[in-house]
N, C-alpha and C positions, 0 to 999 in steps of 0.2 A: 414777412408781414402777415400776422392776423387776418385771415378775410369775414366779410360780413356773409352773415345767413340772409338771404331774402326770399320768400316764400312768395304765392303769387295767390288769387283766389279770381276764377271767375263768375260772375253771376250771367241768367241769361241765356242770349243768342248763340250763334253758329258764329254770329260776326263780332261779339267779344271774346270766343276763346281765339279769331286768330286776331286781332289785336293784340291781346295779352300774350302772344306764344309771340310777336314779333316784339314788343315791348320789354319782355322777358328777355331776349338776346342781347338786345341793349349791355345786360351786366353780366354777359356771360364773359369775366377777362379775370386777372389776376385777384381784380379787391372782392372779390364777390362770389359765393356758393349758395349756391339752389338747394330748398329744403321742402321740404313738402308744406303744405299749409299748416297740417295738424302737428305739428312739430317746434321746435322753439327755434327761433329765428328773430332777428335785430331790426328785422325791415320787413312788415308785409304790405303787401300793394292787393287792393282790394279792384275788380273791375265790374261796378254795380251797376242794378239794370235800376228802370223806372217804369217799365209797362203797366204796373200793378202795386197800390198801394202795399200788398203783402210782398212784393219784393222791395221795397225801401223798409221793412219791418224786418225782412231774414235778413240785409244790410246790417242793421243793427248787432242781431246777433251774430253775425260773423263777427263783428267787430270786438262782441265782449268776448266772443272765443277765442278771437287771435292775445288778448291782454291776460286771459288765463293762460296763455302758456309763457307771455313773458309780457309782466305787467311794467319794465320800461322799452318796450319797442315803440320803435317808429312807425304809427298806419299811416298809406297812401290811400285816399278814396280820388278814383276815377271812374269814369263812364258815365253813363246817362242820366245819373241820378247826381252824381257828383257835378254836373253840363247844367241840370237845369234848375237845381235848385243849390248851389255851394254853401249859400247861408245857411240851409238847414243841417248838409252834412256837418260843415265844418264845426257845429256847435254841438255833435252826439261826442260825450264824452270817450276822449280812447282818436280820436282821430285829428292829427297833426299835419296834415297836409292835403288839401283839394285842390286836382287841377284837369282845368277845361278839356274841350274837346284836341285844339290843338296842343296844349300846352303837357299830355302825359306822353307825346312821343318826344317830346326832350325832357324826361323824366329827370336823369340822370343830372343837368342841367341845373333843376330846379334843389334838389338834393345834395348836390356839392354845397350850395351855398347853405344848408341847415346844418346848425352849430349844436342846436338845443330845438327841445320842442314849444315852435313860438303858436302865436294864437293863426289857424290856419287862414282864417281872413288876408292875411297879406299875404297869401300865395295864391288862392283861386282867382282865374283870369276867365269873364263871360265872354268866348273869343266868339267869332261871328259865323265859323265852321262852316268855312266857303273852302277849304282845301282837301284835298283829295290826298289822303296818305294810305301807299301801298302797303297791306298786311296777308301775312298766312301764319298758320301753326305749322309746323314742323316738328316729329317726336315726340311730342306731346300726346298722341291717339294712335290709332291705328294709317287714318284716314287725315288727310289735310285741308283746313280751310282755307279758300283763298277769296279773300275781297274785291272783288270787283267790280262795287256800285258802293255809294253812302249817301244817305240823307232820303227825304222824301218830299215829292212836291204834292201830295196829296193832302186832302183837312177831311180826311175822316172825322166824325166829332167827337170820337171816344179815345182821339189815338195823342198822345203827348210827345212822338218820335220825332217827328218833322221839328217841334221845338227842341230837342233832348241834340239832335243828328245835322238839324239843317234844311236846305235846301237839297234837290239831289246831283250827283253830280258822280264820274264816271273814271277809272281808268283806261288808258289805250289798250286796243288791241296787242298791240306790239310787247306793251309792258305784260300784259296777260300772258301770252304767249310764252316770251322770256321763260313766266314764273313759275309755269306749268311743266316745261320744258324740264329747268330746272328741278323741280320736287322729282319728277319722274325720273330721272335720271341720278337722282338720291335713293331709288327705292322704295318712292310711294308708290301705293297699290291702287289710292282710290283719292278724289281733288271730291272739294264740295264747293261747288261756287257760290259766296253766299254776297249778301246785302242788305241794306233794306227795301230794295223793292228793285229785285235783277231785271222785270222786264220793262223797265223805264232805260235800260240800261244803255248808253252812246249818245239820248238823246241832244243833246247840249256842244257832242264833239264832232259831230257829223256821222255818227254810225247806230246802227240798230243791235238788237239781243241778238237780229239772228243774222246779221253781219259777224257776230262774234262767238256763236257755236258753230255756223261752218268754218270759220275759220281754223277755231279747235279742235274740230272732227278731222282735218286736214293734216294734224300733228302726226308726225311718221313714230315717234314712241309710245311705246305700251302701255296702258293704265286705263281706268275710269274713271267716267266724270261723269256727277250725281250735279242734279240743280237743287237748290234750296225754295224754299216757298216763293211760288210767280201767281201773282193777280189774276184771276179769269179773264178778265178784258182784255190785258196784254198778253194774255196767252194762244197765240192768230193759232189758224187751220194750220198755214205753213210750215209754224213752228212744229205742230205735233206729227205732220207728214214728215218733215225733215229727222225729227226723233226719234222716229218707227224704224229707220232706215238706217238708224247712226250705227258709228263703227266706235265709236269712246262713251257717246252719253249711256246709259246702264235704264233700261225703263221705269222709271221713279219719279212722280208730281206729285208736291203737296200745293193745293190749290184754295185760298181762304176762303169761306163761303159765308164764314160768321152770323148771316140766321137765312134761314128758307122761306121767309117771310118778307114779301118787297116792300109792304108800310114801314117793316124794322129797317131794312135796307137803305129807305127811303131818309130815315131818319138818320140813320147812321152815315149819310152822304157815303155811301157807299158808288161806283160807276158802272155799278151793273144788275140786274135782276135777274132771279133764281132761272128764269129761264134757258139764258144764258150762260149760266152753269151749270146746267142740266144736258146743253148743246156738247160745253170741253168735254162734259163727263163724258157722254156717248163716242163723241170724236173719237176719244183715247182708246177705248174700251172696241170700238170696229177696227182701228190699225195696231192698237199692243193689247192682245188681252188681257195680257198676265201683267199687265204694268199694275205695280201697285200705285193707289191715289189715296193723296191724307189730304185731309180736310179742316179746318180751324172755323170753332161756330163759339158766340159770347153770345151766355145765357144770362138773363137779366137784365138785359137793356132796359133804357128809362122809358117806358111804353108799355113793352112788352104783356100784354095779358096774355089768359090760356090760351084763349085761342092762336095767338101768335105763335107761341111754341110749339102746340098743336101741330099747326104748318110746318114749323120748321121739324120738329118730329116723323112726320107723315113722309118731309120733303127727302130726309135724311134716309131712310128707311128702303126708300124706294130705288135711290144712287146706289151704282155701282160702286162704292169707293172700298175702299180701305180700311181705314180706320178714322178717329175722327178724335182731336185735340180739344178737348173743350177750354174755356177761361171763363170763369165770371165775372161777370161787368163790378168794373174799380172805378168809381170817377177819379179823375185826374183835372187838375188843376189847370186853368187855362184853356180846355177843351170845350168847345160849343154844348157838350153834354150838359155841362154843369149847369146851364141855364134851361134846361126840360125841370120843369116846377117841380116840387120834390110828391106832389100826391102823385104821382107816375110810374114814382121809382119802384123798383121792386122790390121786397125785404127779402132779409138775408135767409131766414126759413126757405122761401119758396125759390129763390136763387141755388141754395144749396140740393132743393130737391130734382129740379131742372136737370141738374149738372149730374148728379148722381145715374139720372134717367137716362140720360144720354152717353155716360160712362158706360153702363150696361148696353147698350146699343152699341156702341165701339165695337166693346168686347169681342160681342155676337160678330159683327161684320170683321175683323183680326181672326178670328177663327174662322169662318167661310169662307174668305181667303186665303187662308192656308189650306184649310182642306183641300180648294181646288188642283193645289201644287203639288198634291200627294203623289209616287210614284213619275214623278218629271225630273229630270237631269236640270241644274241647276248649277253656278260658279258663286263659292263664298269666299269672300275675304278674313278669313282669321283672326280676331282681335290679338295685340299684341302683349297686353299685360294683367289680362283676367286672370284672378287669385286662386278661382275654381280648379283641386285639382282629377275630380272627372271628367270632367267636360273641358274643350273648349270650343269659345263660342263665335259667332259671327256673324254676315249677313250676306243673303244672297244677292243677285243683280238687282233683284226686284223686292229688296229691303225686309224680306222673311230673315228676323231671329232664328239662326240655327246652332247647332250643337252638334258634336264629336263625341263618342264617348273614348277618354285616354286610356290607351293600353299599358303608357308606359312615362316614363317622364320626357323621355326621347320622342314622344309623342308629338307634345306638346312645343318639344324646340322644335324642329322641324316643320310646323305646319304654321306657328305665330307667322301673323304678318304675311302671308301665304295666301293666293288665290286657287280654289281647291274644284274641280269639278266634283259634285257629290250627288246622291240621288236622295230625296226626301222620301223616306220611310213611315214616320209617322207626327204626330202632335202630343207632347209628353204632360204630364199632367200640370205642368208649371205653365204652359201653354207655349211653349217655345218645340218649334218641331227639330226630332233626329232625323239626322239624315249620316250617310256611307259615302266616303270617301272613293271616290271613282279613276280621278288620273289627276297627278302632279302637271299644274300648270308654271307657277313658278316660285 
C-alpha cells in the first residue's frame, strides 16, 4: 500500500512544538510518511499561533507555501488561531480542515472520514478546552518539551491565550514524573517544561510548582531540566533557593516583565510592579550568579508615551538580566485592550523605533554576559542536526550559544546530542562564543 506524505509545520511556543511532536506520532504506522514541511507531501498540518496579528498573517503564508509544492494537498489548520477564530481560518483559501483545541488530538479521527476536500466549517468544533491532554516532542530537537500546565486563568488586557487555551489546568505529578523518566531513559539530554503559565502549576489538583520540581529533582536518572517562562509573582524566594541547590534544574529564568513602567503595568492588569521584579532579579543574581535571566517587555502599549518607555528603558538597563525578547503591542480581538480609545494608541513609526532601541539593548546585555563567562568551565549540550560543517553548536547550562570548531566529520558524530564539559575561550564575531572541549560527559 502507497503511504501518504504528511508534513507538520509549527508556529509559535515551546508548547506547540511538543503538541505537534506528540500529534505527529499519532501517524507514525504503516499509511503514513513524514516529510519535511518544504517538501511535497499529501497532508500538511499546520500548528498556528494567535499571539500577534503578524502571526495569523505568516499563517497565511505558510499556507500558500505548503499549496506551491502541491497545489491538491490536504491543509490541517490547528492551534490557537485555528481555537479562536475557525471562521476566519477556515475561509483562507488552501485550507480544508480546522480543528479545536480538543478535537486535533483525534486528528486522525477526524481525517478518516474526508473523502474530498469539503468546506471546513463542518469540521471546526468551538470545544470548551477544559481537558488537560499529555504532550512532549521527542526527536524532533535536540532537547525535549514536556507539557505540564495549559490554559490561563489570568486577563491580562492585551493577552488573547486564556481565550485561544482556556482555563488553566494541570497534569499529575505522577504522570510528570512517568514522562520524564521516560524521555531520559530514551536518551534525552535536556526536558523543558513548558506551558502557559508553569507557576500557576497544581493549583486546581491539590499541589504547587514546587511540590513538583522537588519532586523532579528527586528523579535518580541523568539529565536536565530547563523551566520555561514563570511569572514574577509566582516566582516565591523558595522556589529560587530550592534552584540554587538543584541537582537536574540547569540555572535558567525567563521572567516577563513586559514594561518597567507601573501606570503601563497597571493598565496592562498585569499582578505585579517593577519593583517586585527588581526584588526576583536580585534574588537570583546573590544565590546563581551566572544563572542566565530573559526577560519579555511589549513596546507600544495603548498609553504608553515617552516617558513610559523612558522608564521602562532606564528600568531595563539597570537589571541584571540577560537578554531581553521584545514584541510589539498587536491588539487582539476580544481583549480589554481594544477599548483604550484609539488617540492613545501608538503608531507604528514609534512602535517600531521602541523596539529597535531595545533590541540594541539586548544585544549589549547578550554580550556582558557572555563576556562574564569568559575562561570558566561550563557543560553544553550538542545540538543534534545543525547543517553547519565547521562548527557545531550548542548551549551551555546557563543558556550561552556555544560552538566547536570540527576537526573532522567524526567530529561531529561523536559529540551530536552529547553533553560536553568545555572552557569558553572566547566571543566570535557572529556573537556566539568558542569554547574547547574539556572531558567527555556522555
Amino acid at each position: 500500500m502507497l503511504k501518504k506524505k504528511i508534513a507538520f509545520y509549527t508556529m509559535g511556543c515551546k508548547l506547540n512544538y511538543a503538541e505537534t511532536s506528540t500529534i505527529a506520532r499519532k501517524f507514525s504506522n504503516l499509511y503514513y510518511q513524514h516529510v519535511p514541511f518544504n517538501s511535497f507531501a499529501d497532508i500538511y498540518v499546520i500548528n498556528s499561533c494567535s499571539v500577534t496579528r503578524n502571526a495569523e498573517i505568516e499563517f497565511k503564508y505558510i499556507v500558500r507555501s505548503a499549496i506551491r509544492k502541491n497545489s491538491k494537498a490536504f491543509i490541517i489548520a490547528i492551534g490557537c488561531y485555528a481555537q479562536w477564530n475557525p471562521k476566519e481560518v477556515s475561509s483562507i483559501t488552501g485550507v480544508d480542515l480546522v480543528l479545536g483545541y480538543e478535537e486535533k488530538f483525534k486528528i486522525i479521527d477526524y481525517l478518516g472520514k474526508v473523502k474530498k476536500k469539503y468546506d471546513a466549517n463542518i469540521f471546526y468544533n468551538t470545544s470548551k478546552k477544559n481537558t488537560f491532554f499529555p504532550s512532549f516532542s521527542v526527536g524532533d530537537r535536540t532537547r525535549s518539551f514536556l507539557k505540564i500546565q495549559d490554559g490561563c486563568d489570568y486577563k491580562c488586557s492585551y493577552c488573547i491565550i486564556p481565550i485561544s487555551r482556556g482555563f488553566s489546568r494541570s497534569d499529575s505529578i505522577e504522570n510528570i514524573l512517568k514522562k520524564i523518566k521516560f524521555l531520559l531513559k530514551k536518551g534525552v539530554k535536556e526536558i523543558v517544561l513548558t506551558g502557559v503559565n508553569i507557576g500557576d502549576y497544581g493549583r486546581k489538583i491539590g499541589n504547587t510548582f514546587f511540590d513538583l520540581i522537588q519532586a523532579i529533582d528527586d528523579i535518580e536518572e541523568k539529565g536536565r531540566i530547563r523551566l520555561s517562562s514563570i511569572e514574577p509573582n509566582l516566582l516565591k524566594s523558595e522556589y529560587i533557593e530550592f534552584l540554587s541547590k538543584s541537582k537536574h534544574f540547569v540555572p535558567h529564568f525567563h521572567i516577563p516583565l513586559q514594561s518597567g513602567s507601573n501606570d503601563i503595568l497597571v493598565k496592562m492588569h498585569r499582578r505585579y510592579r517593577r519593583e517586585l521584579y527588581q526584588e526576583k532579579i536580585k534574588k537570583i543574581r546573590d544565590l546563581i550568579p551566572n544563572a542566565y535571566i530573559g526577560s519579555d517587555v511589549i513596546v507600544g502599549f495603548p498609553g504608553e508615551t515617552h516617558k513610559h518607555f523612558l522608564e521602562t528603558y532606564h528600568f531595563l538597563k539597570k537589571l541584571e538580566i540577560s537578554s531581553i525578547h521584545i514584541f510589539t503591542y498587536s491588539s487582539r480581538p476580544n481583549t480589554k485592550s481594544i477599548a483604550i480609545p484609539i488617540q492613545e494608541h501608538v503608531s507604528k513609526k514609534i512602535q517600531w523605533k521602541r523596539n529597535k532601541i531595545l533590541r540594541v539593548l539586548s544585544k549589549k546585555k547578550y554580550r556582558l554576559f557572555c563576556e562574564k563567562q569568559i575562561h570558566t568551565k561550563k557543560t553544553v549540550l550538542f545540538e543534534n542536526n545543525h547543517p553547519d560543517k565547521e562548527y557545531l553548536y550548542g548551549y551551555t547550562e546557563n543558556y550561552i550559544r556555544t560552538k566547536i570548531p570540527l576537526n573532522s566529520y567524526n567530529d561531529a558524530t561523536i559529540y551530536r546530542n552529547t553533553l560536553q564539559d568545555v572552557w569558553i575561550r572566547k566571543i566570535d564575531q557572529d556573537g556566539i562564543v568558542i569554547a574547547e572541549i574539556k572531558k567527555s560527559i556522555s
